[in-house]
N, C-alpha and C positions, 0 to 999 in steps of 0.2 A: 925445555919443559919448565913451566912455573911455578911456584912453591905452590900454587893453588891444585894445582892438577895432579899432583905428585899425592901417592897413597901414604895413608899416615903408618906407621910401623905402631904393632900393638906394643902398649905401656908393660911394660919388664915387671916384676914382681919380685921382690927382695926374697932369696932364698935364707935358711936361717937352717942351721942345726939342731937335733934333737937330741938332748943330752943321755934319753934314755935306750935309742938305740942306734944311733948316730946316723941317721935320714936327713937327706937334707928336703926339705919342703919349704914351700910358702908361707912367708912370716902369717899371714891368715888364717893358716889351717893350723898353729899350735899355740899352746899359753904359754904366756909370759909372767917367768916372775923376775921381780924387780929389788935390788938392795938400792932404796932411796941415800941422797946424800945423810940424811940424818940416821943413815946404818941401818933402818929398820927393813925388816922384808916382806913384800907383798905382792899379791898375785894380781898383776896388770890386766884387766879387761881390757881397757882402751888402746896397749901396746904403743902407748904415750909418755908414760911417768918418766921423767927425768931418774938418771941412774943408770946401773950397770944389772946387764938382764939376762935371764935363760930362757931357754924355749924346751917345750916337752911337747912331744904328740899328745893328740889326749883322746889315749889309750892307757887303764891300767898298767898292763906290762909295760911301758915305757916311764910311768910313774913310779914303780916298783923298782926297774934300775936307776932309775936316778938320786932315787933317793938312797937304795940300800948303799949302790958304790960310794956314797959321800960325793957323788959330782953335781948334785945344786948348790953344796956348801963347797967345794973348791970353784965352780964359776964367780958365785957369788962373792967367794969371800970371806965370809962368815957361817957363823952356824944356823941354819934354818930352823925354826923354833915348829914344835909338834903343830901349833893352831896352824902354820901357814899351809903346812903339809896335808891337815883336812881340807883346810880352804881350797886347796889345787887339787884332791883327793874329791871335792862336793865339783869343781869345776869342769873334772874331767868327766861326770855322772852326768852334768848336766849338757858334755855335749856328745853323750852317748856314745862315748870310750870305752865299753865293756872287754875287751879284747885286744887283741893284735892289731894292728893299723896297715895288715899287708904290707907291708915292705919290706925290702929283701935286705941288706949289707953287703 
């Protein structure tokens, strides 16, 4: 058989953790935020910025444990400042995160 004729295997999809209730899903379907080298903290659309990053479903309740346990600020690193927490708070509204995200633990 020749590499041509041979079926391509579908492209794998980075799994990623959810820190609010620990689902693993598709780096695609959750936000990222990001502690840039310059220490500051920001919420990745692009799921590009150089740095060290979290991922949240985005779904309220998974926003709401992540934040209340202190586990965006122990991934992170650092303390996560109130604005970034809107910014990921307006992020996960805008991608119609009202609820539960169905998934089980």
């Amino acid at each position: 058989m020749t590499k041509a004729s041979r079926p391509r295997r579908p492209k794998r999809q980075p799994l990623r953790t959810c820190l609010g209730c620990g689902a693993k899903r598709p780096k695609k379907e959750l936000i990222r935020v990001v502690r840039v080298p310059s220490g500051t903290v920001r919420v990745d659309a692009s799921g590009r910025l150089a740095g060290r990053g979290a991922y949240v479903c985005p779904s309220e309740e998974c926003l709401r444990g992540a934040a209340k346990g202190r586990k965006l600020e122990r991934a992170l690193e650092v303390p996560v400042p109130d604005d970034v927490l809107d910014e990921l708070s307006r992020a996960v509204a805008a991608a119609g995160g009202a609820g539960g995200d169905g998934s089980t633990r």
